[in-house]
Jmol script that loads the backbone (N, CA, C; Angstrom):
load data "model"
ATOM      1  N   UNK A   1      66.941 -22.288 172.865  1.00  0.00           N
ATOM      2  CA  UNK A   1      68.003 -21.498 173.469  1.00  0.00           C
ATOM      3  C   UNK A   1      67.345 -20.503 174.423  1.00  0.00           C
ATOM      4  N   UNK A   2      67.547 -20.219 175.944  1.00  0.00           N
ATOM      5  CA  UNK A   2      67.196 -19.647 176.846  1.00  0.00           C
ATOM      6  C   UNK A   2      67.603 -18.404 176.252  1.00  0.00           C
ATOM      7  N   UNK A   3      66.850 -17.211 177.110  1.00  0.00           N
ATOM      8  CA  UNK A   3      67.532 -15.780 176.615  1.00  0.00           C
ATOM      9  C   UNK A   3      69.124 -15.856 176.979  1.00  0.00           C
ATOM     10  N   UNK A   4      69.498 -15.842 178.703  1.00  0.00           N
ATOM     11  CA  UNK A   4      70.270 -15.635 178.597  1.00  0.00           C
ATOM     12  C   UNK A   4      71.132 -16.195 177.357  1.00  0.00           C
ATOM     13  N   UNK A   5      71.370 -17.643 177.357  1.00  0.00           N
ATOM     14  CA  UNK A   5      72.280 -17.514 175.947  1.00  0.00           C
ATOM     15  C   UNK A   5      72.403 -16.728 174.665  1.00  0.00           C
ATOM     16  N   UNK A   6      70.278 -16.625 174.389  1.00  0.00           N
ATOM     17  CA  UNK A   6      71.594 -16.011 173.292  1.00  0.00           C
ATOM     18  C   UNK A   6      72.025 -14.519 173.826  1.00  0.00           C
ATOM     19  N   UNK A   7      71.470 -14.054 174.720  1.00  0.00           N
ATOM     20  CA  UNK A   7      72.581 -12.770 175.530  1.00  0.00           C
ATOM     21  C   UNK A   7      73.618 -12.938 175.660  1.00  0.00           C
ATOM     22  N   UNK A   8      74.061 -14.092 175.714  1.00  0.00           N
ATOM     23  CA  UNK A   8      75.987 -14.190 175.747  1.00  0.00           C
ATOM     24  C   UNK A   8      76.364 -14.533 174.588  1.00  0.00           C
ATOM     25  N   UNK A   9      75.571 -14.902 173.217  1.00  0.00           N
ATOM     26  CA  UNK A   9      75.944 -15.571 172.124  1.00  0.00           C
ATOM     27  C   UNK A   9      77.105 -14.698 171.398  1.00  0.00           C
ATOM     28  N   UNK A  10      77.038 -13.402 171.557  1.00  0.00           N
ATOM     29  CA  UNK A  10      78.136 -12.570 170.956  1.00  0.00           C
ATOM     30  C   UNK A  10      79.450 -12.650 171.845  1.00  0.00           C
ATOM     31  N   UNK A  11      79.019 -12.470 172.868  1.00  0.00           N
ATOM     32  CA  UNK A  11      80.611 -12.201 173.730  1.00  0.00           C
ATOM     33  C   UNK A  11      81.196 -13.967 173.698  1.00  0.00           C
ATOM     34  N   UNK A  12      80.168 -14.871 173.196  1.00  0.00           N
ATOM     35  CA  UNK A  12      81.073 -16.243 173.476  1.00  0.00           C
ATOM     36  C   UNK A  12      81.387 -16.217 172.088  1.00  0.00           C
ATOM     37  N   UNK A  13      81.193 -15.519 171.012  1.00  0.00           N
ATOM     38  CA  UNK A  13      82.073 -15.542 169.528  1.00  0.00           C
ATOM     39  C   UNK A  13      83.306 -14.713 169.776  1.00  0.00           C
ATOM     40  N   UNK A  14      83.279 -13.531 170.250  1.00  0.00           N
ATOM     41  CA  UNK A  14      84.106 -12.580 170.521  1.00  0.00           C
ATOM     42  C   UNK A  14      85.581 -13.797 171.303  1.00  0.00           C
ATOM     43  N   UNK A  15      84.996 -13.701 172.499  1.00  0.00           N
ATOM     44  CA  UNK A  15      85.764 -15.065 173.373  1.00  0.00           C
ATOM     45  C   UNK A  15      86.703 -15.974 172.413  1.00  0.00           C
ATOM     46  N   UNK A  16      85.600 -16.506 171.543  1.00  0.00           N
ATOM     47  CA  UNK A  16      86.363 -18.140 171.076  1.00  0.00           C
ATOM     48  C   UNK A  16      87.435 -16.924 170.129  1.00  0.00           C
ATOM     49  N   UNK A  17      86.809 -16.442 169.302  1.00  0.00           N
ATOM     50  CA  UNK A  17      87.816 -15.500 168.390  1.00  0.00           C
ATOM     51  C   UNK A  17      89.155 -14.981 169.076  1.00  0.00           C
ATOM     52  N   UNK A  18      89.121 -14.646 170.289  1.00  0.00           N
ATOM     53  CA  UNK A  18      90.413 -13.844 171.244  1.00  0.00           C
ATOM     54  C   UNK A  18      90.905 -14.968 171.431  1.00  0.00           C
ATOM     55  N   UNK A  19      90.792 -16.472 171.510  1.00  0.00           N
ATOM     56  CA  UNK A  19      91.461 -17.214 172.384  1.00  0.00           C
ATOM     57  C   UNK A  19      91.924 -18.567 171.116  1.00  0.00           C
ATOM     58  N   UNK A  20      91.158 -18.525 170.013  1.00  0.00           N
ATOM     59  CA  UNK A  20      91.063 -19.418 169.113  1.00  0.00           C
ATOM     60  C   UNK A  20      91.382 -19.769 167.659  1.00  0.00           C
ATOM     61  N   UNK A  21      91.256 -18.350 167.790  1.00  0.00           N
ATOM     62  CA  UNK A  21      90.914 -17.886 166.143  1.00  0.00           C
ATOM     63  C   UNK A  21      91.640 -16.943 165.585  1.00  0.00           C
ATOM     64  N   UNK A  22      92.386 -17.415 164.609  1.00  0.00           N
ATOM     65  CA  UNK A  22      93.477 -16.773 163.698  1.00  0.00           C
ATOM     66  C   UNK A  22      92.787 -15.048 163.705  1.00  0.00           C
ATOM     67  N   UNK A  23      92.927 -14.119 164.157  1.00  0.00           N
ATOM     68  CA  UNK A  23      92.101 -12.701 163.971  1.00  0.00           C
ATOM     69  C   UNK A  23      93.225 -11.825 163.199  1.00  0.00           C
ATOM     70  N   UNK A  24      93.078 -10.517 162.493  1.00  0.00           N
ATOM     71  CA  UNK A  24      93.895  -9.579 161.656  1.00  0.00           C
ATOM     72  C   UNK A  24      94.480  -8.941 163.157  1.00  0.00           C
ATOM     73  N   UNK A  25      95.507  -8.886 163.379  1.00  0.00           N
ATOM     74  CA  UNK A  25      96.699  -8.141 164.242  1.00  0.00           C
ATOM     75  C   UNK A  25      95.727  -6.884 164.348  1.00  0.00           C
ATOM     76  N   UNK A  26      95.764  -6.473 165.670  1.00  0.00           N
ATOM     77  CA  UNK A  26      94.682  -5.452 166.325  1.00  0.00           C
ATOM     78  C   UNK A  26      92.753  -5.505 166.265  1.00  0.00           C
ATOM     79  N   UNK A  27      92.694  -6.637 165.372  1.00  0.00           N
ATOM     80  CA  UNK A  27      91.375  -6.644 165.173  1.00  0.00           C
ATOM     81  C   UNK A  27      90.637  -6.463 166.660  1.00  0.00           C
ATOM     82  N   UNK A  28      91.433  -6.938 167.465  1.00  0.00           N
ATOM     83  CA  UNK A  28      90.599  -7.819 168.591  1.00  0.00           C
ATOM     84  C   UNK A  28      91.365  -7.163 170.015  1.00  0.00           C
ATOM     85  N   UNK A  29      91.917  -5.637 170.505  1.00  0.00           N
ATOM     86  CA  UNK A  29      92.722  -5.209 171.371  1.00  0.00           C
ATOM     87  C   UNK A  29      93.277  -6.093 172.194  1.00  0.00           C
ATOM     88  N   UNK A  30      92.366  -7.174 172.706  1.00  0.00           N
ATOM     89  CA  UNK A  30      93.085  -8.144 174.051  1.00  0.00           C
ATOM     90  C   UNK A  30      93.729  -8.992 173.525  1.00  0.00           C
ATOM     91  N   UNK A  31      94.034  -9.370 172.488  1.00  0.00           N
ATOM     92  CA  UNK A  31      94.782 -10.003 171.592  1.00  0.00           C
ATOM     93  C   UNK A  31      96.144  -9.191 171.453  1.00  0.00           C
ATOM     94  N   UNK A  32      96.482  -8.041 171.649  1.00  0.00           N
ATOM     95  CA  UNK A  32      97.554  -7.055 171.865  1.00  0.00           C
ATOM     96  C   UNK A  32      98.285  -7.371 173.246  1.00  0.00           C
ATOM     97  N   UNK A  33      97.252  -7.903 174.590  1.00  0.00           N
ATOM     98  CA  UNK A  33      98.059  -8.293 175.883  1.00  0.00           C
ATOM     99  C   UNK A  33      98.946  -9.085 176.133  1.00  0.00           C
ATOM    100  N   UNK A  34     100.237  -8.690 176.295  1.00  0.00           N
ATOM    101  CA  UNK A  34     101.212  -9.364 176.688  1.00  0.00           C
ATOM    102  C   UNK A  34     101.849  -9.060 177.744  1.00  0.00           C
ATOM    103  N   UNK A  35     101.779 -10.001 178.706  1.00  0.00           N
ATOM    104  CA  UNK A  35     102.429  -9.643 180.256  1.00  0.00           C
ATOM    105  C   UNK A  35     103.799  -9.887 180.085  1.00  0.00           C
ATOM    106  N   UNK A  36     104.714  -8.575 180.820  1.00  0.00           N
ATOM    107  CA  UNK A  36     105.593  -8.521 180.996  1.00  0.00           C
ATOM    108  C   UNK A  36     106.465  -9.447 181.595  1.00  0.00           C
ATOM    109  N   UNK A  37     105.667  -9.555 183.093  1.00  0.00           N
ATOM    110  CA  UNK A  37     106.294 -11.044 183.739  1.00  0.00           C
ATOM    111  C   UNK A  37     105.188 -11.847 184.045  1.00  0.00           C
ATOM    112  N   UNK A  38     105.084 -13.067 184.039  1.00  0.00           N
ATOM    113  CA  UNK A  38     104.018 -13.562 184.539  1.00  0.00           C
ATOM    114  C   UNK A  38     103.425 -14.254 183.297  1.00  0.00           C
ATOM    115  N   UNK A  39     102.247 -14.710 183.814  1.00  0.00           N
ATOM    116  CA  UNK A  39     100.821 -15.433 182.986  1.00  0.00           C
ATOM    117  C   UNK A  39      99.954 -14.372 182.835  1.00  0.00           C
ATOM    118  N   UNK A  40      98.985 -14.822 181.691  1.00  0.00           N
ATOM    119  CA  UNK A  40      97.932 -13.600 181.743  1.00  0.00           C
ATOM    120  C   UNK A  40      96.843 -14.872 181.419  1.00  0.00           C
ATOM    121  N   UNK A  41      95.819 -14.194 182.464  1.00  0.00           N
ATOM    122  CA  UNK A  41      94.942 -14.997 183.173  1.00  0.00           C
ATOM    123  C   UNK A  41      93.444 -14.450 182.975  1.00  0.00           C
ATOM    124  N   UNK A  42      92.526 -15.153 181.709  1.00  0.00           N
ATOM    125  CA  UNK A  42      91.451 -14.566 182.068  1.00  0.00           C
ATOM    126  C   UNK A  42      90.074 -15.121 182.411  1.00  0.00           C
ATOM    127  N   UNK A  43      88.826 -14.563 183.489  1.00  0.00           N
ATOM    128  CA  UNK A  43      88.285 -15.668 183.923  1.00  0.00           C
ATOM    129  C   UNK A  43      87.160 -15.557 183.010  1.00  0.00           C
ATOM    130  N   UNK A  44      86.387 -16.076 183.001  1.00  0.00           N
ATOM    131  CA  UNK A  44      85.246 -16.503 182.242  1.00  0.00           C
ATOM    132  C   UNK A  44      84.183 -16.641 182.480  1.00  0.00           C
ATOM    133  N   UNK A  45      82.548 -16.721 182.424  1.00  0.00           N
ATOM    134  CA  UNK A  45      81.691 -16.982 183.025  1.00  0.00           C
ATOM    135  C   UNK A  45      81.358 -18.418 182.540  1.00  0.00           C
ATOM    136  N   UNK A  46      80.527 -19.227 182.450  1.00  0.00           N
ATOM    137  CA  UNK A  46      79.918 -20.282 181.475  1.00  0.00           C
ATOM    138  C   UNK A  46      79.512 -19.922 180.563  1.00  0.00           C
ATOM    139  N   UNK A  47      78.313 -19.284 180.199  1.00  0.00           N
ATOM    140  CA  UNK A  47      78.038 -18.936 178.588  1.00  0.00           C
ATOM    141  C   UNK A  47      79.254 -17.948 177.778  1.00  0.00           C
ATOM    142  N   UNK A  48      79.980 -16.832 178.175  1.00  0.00           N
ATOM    143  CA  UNK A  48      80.794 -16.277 177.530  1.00  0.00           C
ATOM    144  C   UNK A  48      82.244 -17.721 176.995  1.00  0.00           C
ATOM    145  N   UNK A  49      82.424 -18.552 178.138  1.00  0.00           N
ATOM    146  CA  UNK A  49      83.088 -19.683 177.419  1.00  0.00           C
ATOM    147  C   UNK A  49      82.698 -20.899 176.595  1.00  0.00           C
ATOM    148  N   UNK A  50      80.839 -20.988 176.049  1.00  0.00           N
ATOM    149  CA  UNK A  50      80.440 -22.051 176.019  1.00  0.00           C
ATOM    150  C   UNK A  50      81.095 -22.339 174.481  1.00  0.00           C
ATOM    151  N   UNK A  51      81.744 -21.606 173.319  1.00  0.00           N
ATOM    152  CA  UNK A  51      82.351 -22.745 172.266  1.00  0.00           C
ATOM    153  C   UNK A  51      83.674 -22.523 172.660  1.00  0.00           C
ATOM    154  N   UNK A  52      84.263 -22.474 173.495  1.00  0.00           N
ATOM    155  CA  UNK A  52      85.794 -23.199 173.595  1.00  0.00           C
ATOM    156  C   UNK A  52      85.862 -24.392 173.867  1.00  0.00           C
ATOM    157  N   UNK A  53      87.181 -24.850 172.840  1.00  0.00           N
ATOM    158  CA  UNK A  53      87.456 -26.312 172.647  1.00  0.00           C
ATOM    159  C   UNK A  53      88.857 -26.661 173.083  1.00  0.00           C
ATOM    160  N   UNK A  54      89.047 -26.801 174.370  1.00  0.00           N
ATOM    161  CA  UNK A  54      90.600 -26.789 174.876  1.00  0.00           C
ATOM    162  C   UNK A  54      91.034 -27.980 174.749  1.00  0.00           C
ATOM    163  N   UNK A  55      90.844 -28.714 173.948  1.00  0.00           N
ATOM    164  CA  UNK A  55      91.401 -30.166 173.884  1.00  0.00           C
ATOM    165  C   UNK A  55      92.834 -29.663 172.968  1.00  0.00           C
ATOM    166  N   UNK A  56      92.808 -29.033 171.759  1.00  0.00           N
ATOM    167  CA  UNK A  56      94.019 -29.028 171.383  1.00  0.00           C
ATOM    168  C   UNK A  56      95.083 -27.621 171.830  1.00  0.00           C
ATOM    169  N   UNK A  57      94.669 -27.319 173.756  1.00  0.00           N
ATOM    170  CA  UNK A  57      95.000 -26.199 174.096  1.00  0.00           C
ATOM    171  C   UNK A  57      97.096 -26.735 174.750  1.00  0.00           C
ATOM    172  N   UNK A  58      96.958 -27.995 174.552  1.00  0.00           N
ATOM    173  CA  UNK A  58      98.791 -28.131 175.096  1.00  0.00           C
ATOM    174  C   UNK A  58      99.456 -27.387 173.946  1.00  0.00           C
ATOM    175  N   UNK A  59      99.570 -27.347 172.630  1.00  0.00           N
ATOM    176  CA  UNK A  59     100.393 -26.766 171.703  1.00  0.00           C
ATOM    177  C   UNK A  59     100.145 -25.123 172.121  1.00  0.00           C
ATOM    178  N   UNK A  60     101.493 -25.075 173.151  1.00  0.00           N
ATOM    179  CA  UNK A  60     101.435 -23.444 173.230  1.00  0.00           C
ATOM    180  C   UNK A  60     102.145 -22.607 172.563  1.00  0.00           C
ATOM    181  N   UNK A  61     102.793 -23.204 170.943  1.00  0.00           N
ATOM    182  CA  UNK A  61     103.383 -22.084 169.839  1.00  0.00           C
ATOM    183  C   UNK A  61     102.409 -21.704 169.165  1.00  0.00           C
ATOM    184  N   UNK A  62     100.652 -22.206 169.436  1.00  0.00           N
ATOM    185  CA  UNK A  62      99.917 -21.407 168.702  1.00  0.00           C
ATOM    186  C   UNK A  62      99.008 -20.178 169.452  1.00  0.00           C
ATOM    187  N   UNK A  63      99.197 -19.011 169.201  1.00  0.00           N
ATOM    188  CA  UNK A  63      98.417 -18.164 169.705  1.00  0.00           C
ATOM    189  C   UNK A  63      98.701 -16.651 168.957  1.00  0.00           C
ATOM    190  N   UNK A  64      97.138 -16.535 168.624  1.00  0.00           N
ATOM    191  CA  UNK A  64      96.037 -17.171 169.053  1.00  0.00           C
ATOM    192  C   UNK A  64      96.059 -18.629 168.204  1.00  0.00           C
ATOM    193  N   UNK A  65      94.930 -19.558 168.805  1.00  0.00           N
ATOM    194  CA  UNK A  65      95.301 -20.694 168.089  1.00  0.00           C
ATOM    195  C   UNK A  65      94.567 -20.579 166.943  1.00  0.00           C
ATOM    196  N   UNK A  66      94.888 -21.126 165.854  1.00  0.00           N
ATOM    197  CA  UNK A  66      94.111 -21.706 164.317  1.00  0.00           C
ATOM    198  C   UNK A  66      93.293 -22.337 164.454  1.00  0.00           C
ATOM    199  N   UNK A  67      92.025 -22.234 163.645  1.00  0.00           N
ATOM    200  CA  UNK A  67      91.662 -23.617 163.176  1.00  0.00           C
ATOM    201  C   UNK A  67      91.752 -24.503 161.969  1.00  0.00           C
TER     202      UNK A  67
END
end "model"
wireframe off; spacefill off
backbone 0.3
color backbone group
């Protein structure tokens, strides 16, 4: 594992957790964002996204999603 990775190894747990992972209500503040109107859109680098698994990302009644 190059440095940089594991330099991103936390923010890509943090990541999969905000976007993936069942978390305790406030654990996680950006998990609190809900846009008023609109999409909420966030970008990513490569290593901060490297364990997301968007294959089971069409079911959009789960969020955050389970595993």
């Amino acid at each position: 594992m190059t440095t940089a990775r594991r330099a991103c190894a936390p923010q890509a747990e943090v990541v999969q957790r905000l976007l993936e992972v069942q978390a305790l209500p406030g654990a996680l503040p950006a998990q609190l964002v809900r846009p008023a109107a609109g999409a909420l859109r966030i970008f990513l680098d490569v290593p901060s996204a490297q364990n997301l698994d968007i294959t089971n990302w069409a079911d959009s009644k789960a969020f955050p999603r389970s595993q």
